[in-house]
C-alpha positions in Angstrom: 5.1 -29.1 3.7 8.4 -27.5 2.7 10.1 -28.5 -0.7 13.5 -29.7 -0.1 16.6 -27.9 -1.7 18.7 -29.6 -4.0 21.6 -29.7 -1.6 20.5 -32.1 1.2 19.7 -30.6 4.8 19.7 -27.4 3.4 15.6 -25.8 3.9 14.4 -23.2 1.4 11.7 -20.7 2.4 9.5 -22.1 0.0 6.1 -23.4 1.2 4.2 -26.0 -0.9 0.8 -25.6 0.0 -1.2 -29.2 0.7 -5.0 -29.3 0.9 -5.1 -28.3 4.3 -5.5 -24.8 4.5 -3.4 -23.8 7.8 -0.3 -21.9 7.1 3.3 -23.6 8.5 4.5 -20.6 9.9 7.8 -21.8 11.3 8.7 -23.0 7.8 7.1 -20.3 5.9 7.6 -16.8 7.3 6.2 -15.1 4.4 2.9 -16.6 5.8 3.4 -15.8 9.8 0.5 -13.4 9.7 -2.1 -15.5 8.5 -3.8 -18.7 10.8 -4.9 -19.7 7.1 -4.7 -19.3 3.7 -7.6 -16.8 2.5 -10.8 -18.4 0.7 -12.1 -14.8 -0.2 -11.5 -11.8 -1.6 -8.7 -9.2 0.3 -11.6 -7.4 1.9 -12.3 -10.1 3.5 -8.7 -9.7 4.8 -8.5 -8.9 8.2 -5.4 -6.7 9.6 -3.4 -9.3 10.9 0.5 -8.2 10.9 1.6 -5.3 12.3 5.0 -3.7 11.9 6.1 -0.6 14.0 9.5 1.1 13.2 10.3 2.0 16.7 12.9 4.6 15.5 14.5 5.6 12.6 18.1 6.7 14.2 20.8 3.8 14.2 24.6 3.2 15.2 25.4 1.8 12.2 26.2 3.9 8.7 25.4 1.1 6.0 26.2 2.3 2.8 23.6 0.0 1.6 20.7 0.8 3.6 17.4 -0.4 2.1 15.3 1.9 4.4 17.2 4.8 3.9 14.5 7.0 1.9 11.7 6.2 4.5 14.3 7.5 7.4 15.0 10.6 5.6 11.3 11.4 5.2 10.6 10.6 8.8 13.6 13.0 10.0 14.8 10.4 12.1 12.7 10.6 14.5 11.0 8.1 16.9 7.5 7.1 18.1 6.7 8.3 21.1 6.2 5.5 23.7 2.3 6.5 24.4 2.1 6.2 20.6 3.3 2.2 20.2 1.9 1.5 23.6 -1.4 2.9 22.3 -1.1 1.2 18.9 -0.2 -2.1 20.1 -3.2 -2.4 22.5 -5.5 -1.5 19.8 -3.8 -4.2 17.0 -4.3 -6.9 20.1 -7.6 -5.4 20.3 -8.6 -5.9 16.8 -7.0 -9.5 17.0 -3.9 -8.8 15.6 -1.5 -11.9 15.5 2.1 -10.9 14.7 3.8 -7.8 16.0 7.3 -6.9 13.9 9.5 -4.4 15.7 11.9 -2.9 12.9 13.8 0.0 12.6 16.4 2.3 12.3 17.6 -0.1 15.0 14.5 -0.3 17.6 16.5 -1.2 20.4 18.0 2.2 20.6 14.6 3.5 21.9 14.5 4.9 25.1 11.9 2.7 26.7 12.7 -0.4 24.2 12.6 -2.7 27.4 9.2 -2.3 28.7 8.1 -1.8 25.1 8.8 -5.3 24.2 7.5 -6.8 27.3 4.3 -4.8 26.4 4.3 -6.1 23.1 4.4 -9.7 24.5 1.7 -9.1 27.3 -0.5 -8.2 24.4 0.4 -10.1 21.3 1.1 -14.1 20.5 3.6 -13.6 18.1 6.5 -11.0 18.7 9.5 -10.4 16.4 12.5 -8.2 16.7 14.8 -7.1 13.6 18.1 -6.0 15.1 21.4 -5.0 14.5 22.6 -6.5 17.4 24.8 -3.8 19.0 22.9 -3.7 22.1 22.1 -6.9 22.7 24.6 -7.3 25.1 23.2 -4.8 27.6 21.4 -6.2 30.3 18.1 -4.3 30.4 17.5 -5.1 26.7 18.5 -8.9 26.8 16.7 -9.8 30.2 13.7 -7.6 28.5 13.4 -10.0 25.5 14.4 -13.0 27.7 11.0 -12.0 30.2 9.1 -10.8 27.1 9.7 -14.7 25.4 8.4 -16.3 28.6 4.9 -14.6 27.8 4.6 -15.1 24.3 6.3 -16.9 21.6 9.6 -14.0 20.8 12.3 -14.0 17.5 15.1 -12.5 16.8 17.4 -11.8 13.7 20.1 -10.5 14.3 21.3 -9.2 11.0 25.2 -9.4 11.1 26.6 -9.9 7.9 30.0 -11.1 8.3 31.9 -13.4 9.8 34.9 -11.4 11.1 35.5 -7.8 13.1 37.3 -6.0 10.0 34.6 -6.8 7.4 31.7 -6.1 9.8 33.2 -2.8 10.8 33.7 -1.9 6.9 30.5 -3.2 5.4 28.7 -1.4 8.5 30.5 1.8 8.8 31.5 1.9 12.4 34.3 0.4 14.7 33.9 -2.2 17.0 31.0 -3.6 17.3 31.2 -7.1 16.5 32.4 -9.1 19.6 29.7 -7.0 21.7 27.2 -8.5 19.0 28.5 -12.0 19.4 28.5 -11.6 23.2 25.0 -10.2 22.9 23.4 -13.0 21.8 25.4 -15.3 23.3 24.3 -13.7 26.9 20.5 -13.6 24.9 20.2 -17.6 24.4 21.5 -18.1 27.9 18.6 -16.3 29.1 16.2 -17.6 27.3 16.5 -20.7 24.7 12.7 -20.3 24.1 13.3 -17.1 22.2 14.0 -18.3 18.5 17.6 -16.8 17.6 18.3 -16.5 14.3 21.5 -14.5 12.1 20.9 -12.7 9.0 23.8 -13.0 6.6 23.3 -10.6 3.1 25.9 -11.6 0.8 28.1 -9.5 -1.3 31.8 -9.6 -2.7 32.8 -8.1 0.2 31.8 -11.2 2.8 31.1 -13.9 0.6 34.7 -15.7 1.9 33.0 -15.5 5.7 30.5 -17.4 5.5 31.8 -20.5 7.1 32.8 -18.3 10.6 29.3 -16.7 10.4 27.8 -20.4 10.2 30.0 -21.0 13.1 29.6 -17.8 15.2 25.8 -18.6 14.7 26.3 -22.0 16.1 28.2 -20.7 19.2 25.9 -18.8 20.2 23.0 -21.5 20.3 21.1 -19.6 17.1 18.4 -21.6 15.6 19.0 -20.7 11.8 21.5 -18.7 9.5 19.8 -17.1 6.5 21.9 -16.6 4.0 20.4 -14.0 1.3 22.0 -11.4 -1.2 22.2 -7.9 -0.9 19.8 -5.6 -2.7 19.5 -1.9 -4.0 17.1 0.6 -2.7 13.3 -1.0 -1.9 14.4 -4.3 -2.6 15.1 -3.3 -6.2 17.3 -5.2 -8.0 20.2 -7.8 -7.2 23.7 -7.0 -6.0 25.6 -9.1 -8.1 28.6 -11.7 -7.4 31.2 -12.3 -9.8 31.1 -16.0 -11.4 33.9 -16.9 -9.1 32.5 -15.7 -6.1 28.7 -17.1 -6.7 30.7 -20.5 -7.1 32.8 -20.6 -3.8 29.8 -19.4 -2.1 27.5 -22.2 -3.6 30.4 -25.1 -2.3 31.0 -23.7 0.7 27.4 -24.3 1.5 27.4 -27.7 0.3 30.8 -28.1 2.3 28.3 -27.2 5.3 26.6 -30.6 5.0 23.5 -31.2 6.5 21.7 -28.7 9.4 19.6 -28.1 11.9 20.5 -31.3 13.4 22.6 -31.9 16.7 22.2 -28.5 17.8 23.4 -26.7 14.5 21.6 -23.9 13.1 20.0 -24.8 9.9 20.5 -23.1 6.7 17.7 -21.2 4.7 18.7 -20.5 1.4 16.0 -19.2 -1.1 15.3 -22.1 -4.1 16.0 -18.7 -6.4 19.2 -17.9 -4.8 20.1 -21.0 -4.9 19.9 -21.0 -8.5 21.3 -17.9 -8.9 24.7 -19.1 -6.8 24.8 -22.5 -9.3 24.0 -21.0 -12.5 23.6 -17.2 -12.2 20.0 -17.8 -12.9 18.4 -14.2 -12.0 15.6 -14.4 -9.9 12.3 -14.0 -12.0 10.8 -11.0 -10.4 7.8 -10.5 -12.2 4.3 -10.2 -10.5 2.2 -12.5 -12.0 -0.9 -12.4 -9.2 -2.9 -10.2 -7.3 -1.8 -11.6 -4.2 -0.2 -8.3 -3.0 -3.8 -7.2 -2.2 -3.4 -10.0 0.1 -0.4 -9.0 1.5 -1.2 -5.1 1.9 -4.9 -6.2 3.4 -3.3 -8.3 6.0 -0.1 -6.5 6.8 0.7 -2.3 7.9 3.5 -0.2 8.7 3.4 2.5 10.8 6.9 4.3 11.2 7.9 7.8 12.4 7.8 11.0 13.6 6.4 10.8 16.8 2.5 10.1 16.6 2.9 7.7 13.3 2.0 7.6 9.6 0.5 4.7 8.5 2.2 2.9 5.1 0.4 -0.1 2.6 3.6 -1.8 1.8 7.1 -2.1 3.9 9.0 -2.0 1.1 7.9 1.4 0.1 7.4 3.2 3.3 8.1 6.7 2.8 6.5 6.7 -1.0 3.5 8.9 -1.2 0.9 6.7 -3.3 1.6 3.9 0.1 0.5 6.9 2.3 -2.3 4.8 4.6 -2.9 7.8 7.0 -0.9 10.2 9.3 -2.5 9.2 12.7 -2.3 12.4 13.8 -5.4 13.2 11.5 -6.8 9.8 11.7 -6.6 7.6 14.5 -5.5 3.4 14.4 -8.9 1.7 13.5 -11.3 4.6 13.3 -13.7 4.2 10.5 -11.8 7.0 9.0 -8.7 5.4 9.2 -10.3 1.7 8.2 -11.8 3.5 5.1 -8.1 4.3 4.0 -6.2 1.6 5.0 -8.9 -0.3 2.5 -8.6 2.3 0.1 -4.5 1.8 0.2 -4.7 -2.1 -0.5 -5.3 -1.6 -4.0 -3.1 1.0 -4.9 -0.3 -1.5 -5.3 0.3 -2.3 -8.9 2.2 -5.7 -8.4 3.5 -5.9 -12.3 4.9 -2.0 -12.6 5.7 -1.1 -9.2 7.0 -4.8 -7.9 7.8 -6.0 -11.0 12.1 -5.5 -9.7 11.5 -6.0 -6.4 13.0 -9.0 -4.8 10.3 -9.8 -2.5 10.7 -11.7 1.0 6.6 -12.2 0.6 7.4 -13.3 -3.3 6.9 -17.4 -2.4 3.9 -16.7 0.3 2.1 -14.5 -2.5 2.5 -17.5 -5.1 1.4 -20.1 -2.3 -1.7 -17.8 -1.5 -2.3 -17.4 -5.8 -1.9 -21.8 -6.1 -4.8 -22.2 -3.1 -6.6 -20.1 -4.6 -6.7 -21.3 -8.1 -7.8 -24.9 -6.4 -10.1 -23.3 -5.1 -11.9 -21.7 -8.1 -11.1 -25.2 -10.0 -13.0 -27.3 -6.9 -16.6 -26.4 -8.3 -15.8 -27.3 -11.9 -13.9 -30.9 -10.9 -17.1 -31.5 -8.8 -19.0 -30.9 -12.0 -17.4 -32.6 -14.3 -18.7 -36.2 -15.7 -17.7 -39.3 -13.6 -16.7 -37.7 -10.8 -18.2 -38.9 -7.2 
């Protein structure tokens, strides 16, 4: 079951795990990857997450860009479509269960439209990162609409504002916001079975908008706003908000009242951010576990140039120690490559090279670390004198 936010009608993303072992996925997307929590060891982790940056070229020119290192490395290239039509049949193959397409913005790839009706012929669990900006063309909204019909399809549509002029300044361009609104507007129409969400990062900047992105969100029939902060390169570090601005932000989502009812989008605010916006409580990003064995055992990236390089961890694609394999030299699921990829798990270092990292897998890793600790304490309870 979830735990419930201070604020009533307002869901955090944290997961309290109870004694049966099957993961809530739609409450808990740090856990959409597994069917249930893990009773062994990583190796006994099977692959079970896949994401595939389509492309590393974009419209947009964010100043802030998280992923801008691992598109520099990659050139800015793209997969070729062989390559993620290949890939994809051998993840569904293996059993794979959750298919991420990310970017760059992957809906700028040439053959994005049958690629994601692929990806849905082939995998249960489909979901699509997006800036939005094309959303409003036909051949890539009617391809998601056909692709959620065959398998079950999300979308976040990260937009970050909540009016033209700060979306076209915090975004670099011009003019892109009403064809984003009418995207997914013309997307829900389609097909209300494809889960619509909007991504809202906070900073000074947009902090006053969140109130018309709430409302833009409910227009166009999304399911959820998540409202997060901005971070610094890899996830490293918080962008702060001034006292003032951490407080008008934290009533305006109590002035929201409660959601996901009547047809509003709900609210998912972190517990930690939450904390942060009442108290300026910073998040506590230390690594106590191992659990990001668990994480790199289950999940993979594989990003540009054209045939693919394999990476351990999506936060630092394009760092050389979360090198998996360039699949040029070593093909998706060879024994070669299989023999890496296991290699690769336990080259993260969770307390040095996490230990600043906000994580979006942070509160998954902790509920994977608690069911496992109840686990090793099982055999001692059933030991113990007076126990039946």
């Amino acid at each position: 079951m979830m735990h419930r936010s201070s604020l009533p009608g307002v869901s955090t993303m944290t997961m309290q795990v109870a004694a049966a072992p099957r993961a809530d996925r739609a409450s808990h997307p740090g856990l959409a990857e597994l069917d249930e929590l893990p009773t062994g060891g990583p190796d006994q982790v099977p692959l079970r997450s896949l994401t595939l940056d389509l492309t590393h070229t974009r419209q947009f020119k964010c100043p802030g860009c998280i992923e801008r290192w691992a598109r520099a490395r990659s050139r800015f290239t793209t997969l070729s479509s062989e390559t993620v039509r290949r890939l994809i049949a051998q993840f569904s193959q293996q059993g794979g269960a959750e298919l991420l397409l990310y970017g760059g913005e992957p809906t700028t790839h040439p053959q994005f439209g049958s690629l994601m009706e692929f990806a849905a012929q082939q995998v249960r669990c489909v979901r699509l990162v997006t800036n939005g900006a094309l959303l409003y063309r036909p051949t890539v909204a009617e391809a998601i609409a056909r692709a959620g019909d065959q398998a079950q399809v999300s979308v976040r549509v990260s937009l970050n504002a909540g009016t033209p002029q700060t979306h076209d300044r915090l975004h670099g361009v011009r003019g892109f916001f009403p064809r984003i609104v009418q995207g997914m507007k013309q997307l829900s129409q389609l097909n209300p079975q494809v889960e619509l969400g909007v991504s809202f990062l906070v900073e000074e900047a947009n902090a006053a908008e969140l109130q018309q992105a709430f409302q833009i969100a409910e227009e166009v029939g999304a399911q959820y706003l998540w409202v997060r902060p901005r971070t610094g390169l890899h996830g490293i570090g918080l962008v702060p908000l001034t006292k003032p601005t951490r407080l008008r932000l934290w009533s305006r989502i109590v002035a929201l009242g409660p959601a996901g009812s009547l047809g509003r989008p709900r609210l998912r605010v972190d517990r930690w951010f939450e904390a942060y916006l009442q108290a300026g409580t910073q998040p506590d990003t230390t690594k106590p576990y191992a659990c990001c064995y668990y994480c790199a055992a289950s999940r993979l990236v594989i990003a540009p140039p054209e045939l693919g390089v394999a990476w351990a961890c999506a936060y630092w694609r394009g760092h050389h120690r979360f090198h998996v394999a360039d699949l040029a030299l070593a093909s998706f699921g060879s024994a070669q490559f299989e023999e890496r990829r296991r290699a690769a798990i336990y080259r993260v270092r969770p307390g040095q090279d996490c230990a600043e990292v906000i994580c979006n897998r942070h509160e998954g890793n902790l509920a994977i670390q608690q069911h496992l600790q109840r686990l090793q304490q099982r055999p001692a309870q059933a030991a113990s004198p007076g126990q039946t």
